[in-house]
DRENDO-1510 file (C-alpha; in Angstrom, 1 decimal, always signed):
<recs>
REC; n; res; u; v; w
REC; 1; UNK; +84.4; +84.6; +95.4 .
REC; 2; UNK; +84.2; +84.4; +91.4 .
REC; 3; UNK; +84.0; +81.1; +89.6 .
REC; 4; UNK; +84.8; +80.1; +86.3 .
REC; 5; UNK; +85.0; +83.8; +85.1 .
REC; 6; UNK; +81.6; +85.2; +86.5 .
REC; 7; UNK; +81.4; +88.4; +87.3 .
REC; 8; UNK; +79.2; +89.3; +91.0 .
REC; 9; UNK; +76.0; +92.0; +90.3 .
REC; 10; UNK; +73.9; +92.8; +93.5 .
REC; 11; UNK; +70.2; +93.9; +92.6 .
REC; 12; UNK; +68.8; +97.1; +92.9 .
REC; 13; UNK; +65.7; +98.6; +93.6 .
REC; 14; UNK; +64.0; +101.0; +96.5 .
REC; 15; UNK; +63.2; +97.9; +98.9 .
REC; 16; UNK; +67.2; +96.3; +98.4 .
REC; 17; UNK; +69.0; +96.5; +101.8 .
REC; 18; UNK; +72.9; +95.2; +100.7 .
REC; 19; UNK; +75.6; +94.6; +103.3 .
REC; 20; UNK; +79.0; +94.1; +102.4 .
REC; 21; UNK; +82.3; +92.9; +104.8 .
REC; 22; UNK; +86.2; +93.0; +104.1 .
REC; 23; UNK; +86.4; +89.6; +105.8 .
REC; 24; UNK; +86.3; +87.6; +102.2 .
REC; 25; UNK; +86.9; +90.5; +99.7 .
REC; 26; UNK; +89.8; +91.5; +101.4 .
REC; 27; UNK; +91.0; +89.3; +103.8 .
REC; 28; UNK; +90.3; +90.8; +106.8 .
REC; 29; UNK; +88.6; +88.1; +108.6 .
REC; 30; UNK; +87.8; +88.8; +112.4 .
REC; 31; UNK; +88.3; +92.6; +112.2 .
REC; 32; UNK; +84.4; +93.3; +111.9 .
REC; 33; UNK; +84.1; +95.5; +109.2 .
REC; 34; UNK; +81.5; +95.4; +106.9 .
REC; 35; UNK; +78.6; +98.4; +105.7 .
REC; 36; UNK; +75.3; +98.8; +104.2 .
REC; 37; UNK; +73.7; +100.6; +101.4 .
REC; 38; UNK; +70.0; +101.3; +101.3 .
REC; 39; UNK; +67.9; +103.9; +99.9 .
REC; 40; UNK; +67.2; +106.9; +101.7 .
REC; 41; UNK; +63.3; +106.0; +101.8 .
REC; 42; UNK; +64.7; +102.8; +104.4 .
REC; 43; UNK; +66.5; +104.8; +107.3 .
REC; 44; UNK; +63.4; +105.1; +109.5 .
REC; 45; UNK; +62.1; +101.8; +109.0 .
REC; 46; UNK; +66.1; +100.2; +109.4 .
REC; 47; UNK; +66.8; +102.2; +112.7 .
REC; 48; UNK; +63.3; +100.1; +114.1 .
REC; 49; UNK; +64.4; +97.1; +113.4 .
REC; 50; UNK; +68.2; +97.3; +113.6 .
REC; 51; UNK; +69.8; +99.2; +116.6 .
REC; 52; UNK; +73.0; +98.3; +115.6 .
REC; 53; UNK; +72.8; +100.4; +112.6 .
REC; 54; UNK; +74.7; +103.6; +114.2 .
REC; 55; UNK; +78.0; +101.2; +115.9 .
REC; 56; UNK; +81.1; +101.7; +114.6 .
REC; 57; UNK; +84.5; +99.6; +113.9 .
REC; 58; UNK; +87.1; +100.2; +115.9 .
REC; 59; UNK; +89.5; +102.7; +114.9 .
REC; 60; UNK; +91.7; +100.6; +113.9 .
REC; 61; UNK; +89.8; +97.9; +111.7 .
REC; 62; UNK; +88.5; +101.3; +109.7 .
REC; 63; UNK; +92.6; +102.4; +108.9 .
REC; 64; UNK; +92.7; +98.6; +108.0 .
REC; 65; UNK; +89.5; +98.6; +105.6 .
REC; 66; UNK; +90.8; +102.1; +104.2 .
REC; 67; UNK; +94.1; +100.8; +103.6 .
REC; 68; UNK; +92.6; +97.6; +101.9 .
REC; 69; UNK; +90.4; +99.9; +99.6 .
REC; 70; UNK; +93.4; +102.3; +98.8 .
REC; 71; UNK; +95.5; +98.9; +97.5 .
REC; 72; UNK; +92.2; +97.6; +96.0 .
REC; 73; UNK; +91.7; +94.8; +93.6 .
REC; 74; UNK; +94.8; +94.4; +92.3 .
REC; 75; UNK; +96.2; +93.8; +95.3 .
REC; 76; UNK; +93.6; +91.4; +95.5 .
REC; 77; UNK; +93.7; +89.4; +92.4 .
REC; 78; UNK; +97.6; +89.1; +93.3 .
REC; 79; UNK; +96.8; +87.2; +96.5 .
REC; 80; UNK; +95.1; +85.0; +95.1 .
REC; 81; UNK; +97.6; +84.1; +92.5 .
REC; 82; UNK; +100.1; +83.5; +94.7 .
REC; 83; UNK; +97.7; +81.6; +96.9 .
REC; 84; UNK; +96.7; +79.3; +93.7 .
REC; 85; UNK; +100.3; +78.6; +93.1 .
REC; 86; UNK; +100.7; +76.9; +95.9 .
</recs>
């Protein structure tokens, strides 16, 4: 979500672990698709803690999340339009 104008930034540095989902940025509540990005340094100390790590989305909710990034923001920003006109 972006209020008022402002733009989102995630933080960055060699101890951020950042997970992302389609379910708000794309509508695709419910499909469980989501990933992470970490430095390099983190995958030994991430596979201890997290098992789920290695599981993947279906094969279907990954053609759904590729086909969402292939129509990208603008497909976005028009949703949102048209829901905001009511």
């Amino acid at each position: 979500f972006v209020f008022d104008g402002a733009e989102h930034w995630t933080p960055q540095g060699p101890h951020v672990v950042s997970l992302y989902t389609f379910s708000k940025s794309f509508g695709l509540a419910g499909w469980r698709l989501g990933y992470m990005s970490y430095p390099n340094t983190l995958s030994g100390p991430l596979a201890k803690i997290q098992d789920t790590v290695p599981t993947h989305a279906s094969v279907l909710a990954q053609h759904a999340g590729l086909a969402a990034l292939g129509a990208g923001r603008e497909w976005v920003r028009a949703r949102l339009t048209s829901l905001a006109a009511g």
